[in-house]
N, C-alpha and C positions, 0 to 999 in steps of 0.2 A: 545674868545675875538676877533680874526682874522676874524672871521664870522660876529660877529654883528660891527667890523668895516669895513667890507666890503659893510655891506647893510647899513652903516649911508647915510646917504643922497641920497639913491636912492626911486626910487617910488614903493610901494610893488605891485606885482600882483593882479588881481580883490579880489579876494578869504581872500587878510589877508585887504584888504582894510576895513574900517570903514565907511559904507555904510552913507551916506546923509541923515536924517532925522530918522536915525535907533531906536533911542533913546525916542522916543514919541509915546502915538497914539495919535488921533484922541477924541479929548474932548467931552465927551456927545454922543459918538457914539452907537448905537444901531443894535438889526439884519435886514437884507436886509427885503427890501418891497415884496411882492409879495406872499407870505407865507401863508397861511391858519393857522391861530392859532401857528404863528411861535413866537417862547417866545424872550423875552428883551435880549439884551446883559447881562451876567455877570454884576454883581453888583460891583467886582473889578475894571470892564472897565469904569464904568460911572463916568464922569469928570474927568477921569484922569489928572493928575498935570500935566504941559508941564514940556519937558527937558529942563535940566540945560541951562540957559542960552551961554555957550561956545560954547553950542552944535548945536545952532539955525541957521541954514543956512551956517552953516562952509564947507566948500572945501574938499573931502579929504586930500586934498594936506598938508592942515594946521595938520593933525595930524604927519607928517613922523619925525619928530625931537622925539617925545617923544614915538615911538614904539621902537629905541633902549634902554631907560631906563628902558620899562618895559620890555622886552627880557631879560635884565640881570637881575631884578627883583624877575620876575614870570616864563622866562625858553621861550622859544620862542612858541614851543608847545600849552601852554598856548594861548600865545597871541592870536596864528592862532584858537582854539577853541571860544575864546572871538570874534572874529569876525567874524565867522561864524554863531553863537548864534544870536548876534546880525544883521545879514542880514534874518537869516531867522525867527527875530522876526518880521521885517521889512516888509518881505512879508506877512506874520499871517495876519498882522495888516492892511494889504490894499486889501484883499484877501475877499470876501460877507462872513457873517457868518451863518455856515449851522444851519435851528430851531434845537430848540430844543423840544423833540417832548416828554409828558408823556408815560409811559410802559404800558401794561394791558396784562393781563393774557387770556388766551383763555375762561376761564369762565367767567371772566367779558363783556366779547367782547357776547359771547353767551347770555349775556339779554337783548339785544338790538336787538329784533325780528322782533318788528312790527313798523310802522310809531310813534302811541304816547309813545313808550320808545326810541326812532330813530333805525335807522335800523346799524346798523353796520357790516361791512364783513371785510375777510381780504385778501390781496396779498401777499405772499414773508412773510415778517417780519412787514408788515406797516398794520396800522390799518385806515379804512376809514369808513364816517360816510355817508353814500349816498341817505339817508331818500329824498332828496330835488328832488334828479334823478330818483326814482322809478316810478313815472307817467311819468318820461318820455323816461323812458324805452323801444326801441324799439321793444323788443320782449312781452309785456305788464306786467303791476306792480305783475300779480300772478307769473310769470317764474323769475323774481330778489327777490320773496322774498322767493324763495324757497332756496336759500344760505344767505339768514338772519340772523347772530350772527354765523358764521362758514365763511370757507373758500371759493374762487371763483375757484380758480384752477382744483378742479374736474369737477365744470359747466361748465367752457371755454372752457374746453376739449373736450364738448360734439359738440362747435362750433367753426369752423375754423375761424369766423367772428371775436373773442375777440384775435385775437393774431397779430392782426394789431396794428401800434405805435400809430397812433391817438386815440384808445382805451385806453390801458396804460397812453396816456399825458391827459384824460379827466378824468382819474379816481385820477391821483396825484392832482388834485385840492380839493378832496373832504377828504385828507388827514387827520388826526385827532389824530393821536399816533402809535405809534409800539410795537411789545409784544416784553414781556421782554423773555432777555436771556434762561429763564431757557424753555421756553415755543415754541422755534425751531424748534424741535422735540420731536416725542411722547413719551413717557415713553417708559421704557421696561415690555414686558408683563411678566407673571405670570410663571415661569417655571411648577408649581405645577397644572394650571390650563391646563385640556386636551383641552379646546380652544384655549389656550394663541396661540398658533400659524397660528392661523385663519388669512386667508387675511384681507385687507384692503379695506374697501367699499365706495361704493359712498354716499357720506350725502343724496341725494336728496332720498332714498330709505325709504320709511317706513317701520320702524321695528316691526314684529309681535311678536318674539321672539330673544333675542340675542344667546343664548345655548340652543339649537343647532340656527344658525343663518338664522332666515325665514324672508321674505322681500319682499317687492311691490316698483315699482316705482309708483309715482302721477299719478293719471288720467292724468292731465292737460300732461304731457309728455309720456303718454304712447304712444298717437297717432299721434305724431309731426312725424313721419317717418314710412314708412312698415316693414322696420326691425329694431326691438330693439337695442339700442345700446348695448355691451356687459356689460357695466358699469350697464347700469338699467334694466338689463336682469330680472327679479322675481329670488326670491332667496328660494330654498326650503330642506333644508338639516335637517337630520333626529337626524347626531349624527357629532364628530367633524370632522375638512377638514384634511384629511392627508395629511402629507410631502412625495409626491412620486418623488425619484429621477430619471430624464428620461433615464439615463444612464443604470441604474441596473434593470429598468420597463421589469416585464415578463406578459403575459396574456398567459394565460390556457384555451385551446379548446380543451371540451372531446365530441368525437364523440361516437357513439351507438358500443359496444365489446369492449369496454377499448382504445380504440385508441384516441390518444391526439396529441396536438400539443403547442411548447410553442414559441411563438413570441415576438421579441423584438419592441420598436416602429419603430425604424427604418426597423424593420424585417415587419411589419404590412405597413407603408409608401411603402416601395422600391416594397416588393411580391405582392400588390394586387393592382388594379388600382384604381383612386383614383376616386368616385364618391359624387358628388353634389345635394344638396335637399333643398329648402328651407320648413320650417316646423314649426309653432307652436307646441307649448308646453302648456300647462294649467295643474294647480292643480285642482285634485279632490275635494279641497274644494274651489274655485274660490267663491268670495260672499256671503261665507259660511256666512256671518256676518250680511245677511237678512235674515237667517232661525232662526238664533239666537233671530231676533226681532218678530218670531212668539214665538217661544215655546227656553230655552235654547238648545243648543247641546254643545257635546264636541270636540273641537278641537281648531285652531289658527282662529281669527276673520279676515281672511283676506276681502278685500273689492272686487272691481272690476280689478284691480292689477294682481294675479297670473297665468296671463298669458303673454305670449310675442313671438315673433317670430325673426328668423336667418334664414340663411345661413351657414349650417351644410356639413363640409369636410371631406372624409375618405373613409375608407375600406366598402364594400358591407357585411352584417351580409350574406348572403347569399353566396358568395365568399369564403369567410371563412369558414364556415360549410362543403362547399362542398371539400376543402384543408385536414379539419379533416377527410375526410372518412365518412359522410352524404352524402345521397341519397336523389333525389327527392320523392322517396315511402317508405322513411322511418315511420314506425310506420303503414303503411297502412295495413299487413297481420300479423300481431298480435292478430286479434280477439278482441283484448279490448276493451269495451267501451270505458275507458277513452282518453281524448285528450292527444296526446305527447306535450309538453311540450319544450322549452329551457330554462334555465333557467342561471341568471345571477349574480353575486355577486360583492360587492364594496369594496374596500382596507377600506371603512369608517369601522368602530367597536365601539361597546359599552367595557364597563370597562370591561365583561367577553369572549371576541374578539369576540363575533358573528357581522358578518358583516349582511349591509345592504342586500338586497335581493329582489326580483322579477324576473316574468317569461311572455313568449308573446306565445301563439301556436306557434308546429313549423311550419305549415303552415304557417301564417305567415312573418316568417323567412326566408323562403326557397324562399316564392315569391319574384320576379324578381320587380315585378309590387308597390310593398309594401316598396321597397326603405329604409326597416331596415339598420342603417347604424352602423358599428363602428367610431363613431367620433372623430375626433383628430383637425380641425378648426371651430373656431365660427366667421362667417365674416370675412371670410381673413385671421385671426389670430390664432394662438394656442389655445387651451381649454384657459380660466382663471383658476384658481384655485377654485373658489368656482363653476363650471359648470364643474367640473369634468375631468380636465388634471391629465394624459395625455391622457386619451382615454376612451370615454364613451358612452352610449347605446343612441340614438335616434330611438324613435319607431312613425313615422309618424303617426298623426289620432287617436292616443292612448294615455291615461291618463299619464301625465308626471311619476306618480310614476315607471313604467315600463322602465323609459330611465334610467337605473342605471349609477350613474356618477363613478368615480375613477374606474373605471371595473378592475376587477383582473382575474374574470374565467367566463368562459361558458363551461355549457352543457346540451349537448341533453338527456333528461330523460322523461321516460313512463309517466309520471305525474307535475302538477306544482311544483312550487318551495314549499316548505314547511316554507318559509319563514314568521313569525312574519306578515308582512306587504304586503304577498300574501294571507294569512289565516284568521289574524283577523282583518286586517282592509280595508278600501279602497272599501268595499260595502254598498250598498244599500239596504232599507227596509220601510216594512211597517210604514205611518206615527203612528201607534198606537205599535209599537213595542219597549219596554222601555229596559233599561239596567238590567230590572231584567228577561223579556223574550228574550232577543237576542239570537240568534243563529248564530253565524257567518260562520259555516257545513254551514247551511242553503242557503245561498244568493252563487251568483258566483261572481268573482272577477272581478272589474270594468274592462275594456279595449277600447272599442271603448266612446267614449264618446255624452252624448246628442247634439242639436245644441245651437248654446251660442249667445248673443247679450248683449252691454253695453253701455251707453251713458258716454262719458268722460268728455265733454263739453257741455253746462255749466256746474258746480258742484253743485251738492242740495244746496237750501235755497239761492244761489244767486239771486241779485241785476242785469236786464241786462236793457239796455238802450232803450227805446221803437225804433222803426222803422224795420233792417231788422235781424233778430237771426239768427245764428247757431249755430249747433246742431251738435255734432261730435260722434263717436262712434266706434265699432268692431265689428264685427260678424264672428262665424268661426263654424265648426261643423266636431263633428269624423268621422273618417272612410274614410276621403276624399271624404267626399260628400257636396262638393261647396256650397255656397252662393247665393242662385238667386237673393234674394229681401231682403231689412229690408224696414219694416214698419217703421211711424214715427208718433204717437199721441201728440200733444199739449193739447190734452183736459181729458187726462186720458182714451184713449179710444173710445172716441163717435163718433171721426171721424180721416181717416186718411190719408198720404200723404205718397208717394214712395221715399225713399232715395235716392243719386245717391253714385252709388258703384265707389270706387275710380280703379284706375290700378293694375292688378296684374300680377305678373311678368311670371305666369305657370297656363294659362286657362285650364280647363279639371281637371288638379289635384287637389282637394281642402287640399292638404296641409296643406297649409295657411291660416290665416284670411284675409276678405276683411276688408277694412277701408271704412267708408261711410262717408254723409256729406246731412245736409238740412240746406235751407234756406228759410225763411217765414216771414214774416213781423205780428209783434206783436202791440197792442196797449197801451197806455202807462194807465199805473195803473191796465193793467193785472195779473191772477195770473195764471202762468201756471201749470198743469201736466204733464209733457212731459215723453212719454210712446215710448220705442222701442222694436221692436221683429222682428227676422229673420227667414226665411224660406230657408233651403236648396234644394240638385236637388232631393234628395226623396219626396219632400214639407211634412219635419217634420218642424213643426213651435212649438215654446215656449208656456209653459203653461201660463195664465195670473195670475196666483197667486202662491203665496210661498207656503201659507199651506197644497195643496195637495199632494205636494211634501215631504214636510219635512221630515226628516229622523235623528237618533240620534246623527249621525257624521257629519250631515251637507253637505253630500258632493251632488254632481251633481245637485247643486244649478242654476236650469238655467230659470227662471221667468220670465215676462217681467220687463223690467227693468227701473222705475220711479223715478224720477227728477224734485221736485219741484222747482219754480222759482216765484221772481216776477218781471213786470215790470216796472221802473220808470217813476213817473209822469213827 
């Protein structure tokens, strides 16, 4: 009692004060302007009843006689809650009201692919409908619809352009909902499944197979840059990705008398000096999926895709060998026929642990000039995990299946690997040679590869705009035997024009693929055939048709390579 007759007739501080207008909102109020599909106020809020009339323009002042009665009342405590309720309803209520925005699920959001179902992507947790913005998409309407009903953040990544704020504030206007709660993050995978623990990929990758996980990035991006990004690197994996911990990572190099060697990564980093290559890569069956449209074959259909190129960091294979106790004449006074051999194995494994497997001559290996690498960077960075961290074979000029990734051992042995996938697959044969007479004794196993050429741009069966075209493409060839020229036919053939080869960063070496590029001016209501073939510095040039090639496995698919089109009137 001593208390509350102490504060009778005094003015209370801001805090127990009974704020001015606190008591109302706003009649007929609704949510803030400016909103894209921003929903109505609450249905409680509309028309709300004004306050009591006592309460209409009163003073705080006018309240202080009757917050001692209710102190003794309701307990002072009380009161000081009741007024701060009521201040920060006050503010609630003069504050813009954020939309309210419907939920979707990531599968719903995913059928909204194309322009007539609208296009939908998402950012973060928001979902946006950008159907109106694809034509006017700077990087043009095929590159935004390749995140079409999926997310943008893998794309953006691919370009430092989207991470500016004026990009962000032009994309909250096309706003349209946010997934729901449960929809965050991914699921958790399968314990039970020997993938479940497979990385994570880029959407934009076409998928040939999920288990084991094979993949192509789009033409349309295979060529936007000379080196592949690592995100859209081709993806070629036999059996699932191991969990290899870098810490406890051992590699095994057995040299010729039993003499070995076991290095750590860091033991492999710090001992050997660190050399650089830039190099394509291509699968054995690159295109396999126009052999298929002569006659079937067995394997994955991939298109013009499984191939790509980097900038590959690491240990010399040749370096290494010579540490194991290899010689440059090793295998030479053996008498043998046979070719020696190195041979390589992968931490990956099937249900009964035999690991993946392949071998390269040790010639080869041993050459200085041939730039066989132990790799441990891809662009800069670490292996990814689905390219084989922590340390994996790069064999320049040679058929990818040879660059074994998760590498666990090497050794020098009098013969190939006897590996599954050095024995019976990965060659070539007669096109009359079926699965009931194959021989696979018979053939030798792929390693240098033919010369390759592919048009990326336009993509078959397009629509292109009459006046000036281009034409975009690859060309690369094994063995490191450079690129001089790609042809370029519009007429299927009958007549044709010199590309221009773009820059490459290591003249002399053919590495790497050249990128090329023509331009010709077309007539409107044309229809094209646009036909490309490359010539390297042996001048091997491409066969002009599939079928003489063909072979049961598809592989060493290297054709010339046609692209119909037409042009608009």
């Amino acid at each position: 009692m001593l208390l509350l007759r102490a504060m009778a007739g005094r003015r209370l501080p801001p805090l127990m004060q009974l704020p001015r207008g606190c008591s109302r909102l706003a009649a007929g109020s609704t949510a803030p302007e400016g909103h894209r599909g921003a929903a109505p106020a609450p249905e409680g809020h509309r028309g709300a009843a004004p306050a009591p009339e006592g309460h209409r323009g009163e003073a705080p002042g006018r309240h202080r006689g009757s917050i001692p009665v209710l102190a003794a009342l309701l307990g002072l405590g009380t009161v000081l809650a009741y007024g701060e309720r009521r201040r920060r309803t006050a503010e609630a209520a003069q504050a813009p009201r954020a939309p309210r925005y419907p939920r979707y699920t990531r599968a719903e959001v995913a059928q909204h692919r194309t322009p007539s179902e609208r296009v939908w992507v998402t950012y973060g947790t928001d979902v946006f409908d950008v159907t109106e913005f694809v034509e006017l998409h700077p990087g043009g309407p095929d590159k935004i619809l390749l995140a079409a009903g999926g997310a943008l953040e893998p794309f953006w990544a691919l370009y430092a352009v989207h991470s500016q704020a004026h990009v962000l504030e032009l994309l909250r206007d096309y706003k349209v909902g946010e997934l729901s709660p449960d929809e965050a993050s991914p699921p958790p995978g399968d314990t039970g499944d020997p993938f479940a623990g497979d990385p994570p990929r880029h959407p934009a990758l076409r998928v040939n197979s999920l288990k084991p996980f094979n993949a192509e990035p789009p033409p349309e991006l295979l060529t936007q840059s000379f080196l592949t990004p690592n995100e859209l690197f081709f993806t070629r994996n036999h059996l699932p990705v191991p969990a290899v911990e870098p810490g406890s990572y051992r590699l095994r190099v057995e040299g010729p008398g039993g003499r070995a060697l076991s290095l750590s990564l860091a033991e492999l980093r710090q001992r050997f000096p660190k050399h650089e290559v830039t190099a394509t890569l291509q699968c054995a069956g690159n295109r396999r999926s126009e052999m298929s449209r002569v006659r079937p074959v067995k394997g994955l259909a991939w298109d013009i895709g499984a191939i790509s190129t980097a900038r590959w960091g690491g240990a010399r294979l040749r370096d290494v060998l010579l540490a194991a106790g290899v010689r440059d004449n090793t295998g030479d006074s053996t008498g043998d026929d046979n070719e020696w051999h190195v041979c390589f194995e992968g931490l990956d494994a099937d249900a009964s642990g035999t690991p993946y497997g392949a071998s390269i001559p040790l010639k080869r290996a041993l050459s200085a000039e041939a730039e066989v690498l132990l790799a441990y960077e891809m662009n800069g960075t670490e292996l990814p995990r689905d390219h084989g961290f922590p340390v994996r074979v790069v064999v320049p000029g040679v058929v990818g299946a040879r660059s074994v990734k998760w590498l666990r051992s090497v050794a020098v042995s009098p013969a190939e690997s006897p590996s599954h996938w050095q024995q019976k697959d990965y060659k070539g044969f007669c096109p009359s040679v079926d699965w009931d007479s194959v021989d696979f004794g018979a053939a030798p196993a792929i390693q240098e590869l033919p010369v390759q050429s592919a048009i990326t741009e336009p993509r078959p069966g397009a629509a292109v705009a009459a006046g000036e075209l281009t034409v975009k493409g690859y060309a690369w060839s094994g063995g490191g035997r450079e690129v001089v020229r790609v042809d370029v036919s519009l007429d299927g053939g009958r007549t044709w024009r010199e590309a221009e080869l773009g820059p490459r960063p290591e003249r002399g070496r053919g590495w790497a693929w050249a990128l090329w590029e023509l331009r010709a001016p077309v007539p409107a209501g044309a229809r094209l055939d646009i036909v490309c073939k490359a010539v390297d510095r042996s001048y091997n040039v491409q066969p002009d048709s599939v079928a003489p090639i063909w072979n049961l496995r598809g592989v060493l698919s290297n054709a010339w390579h046609r692209v119909p089109v037409t042009v608009t009137r």
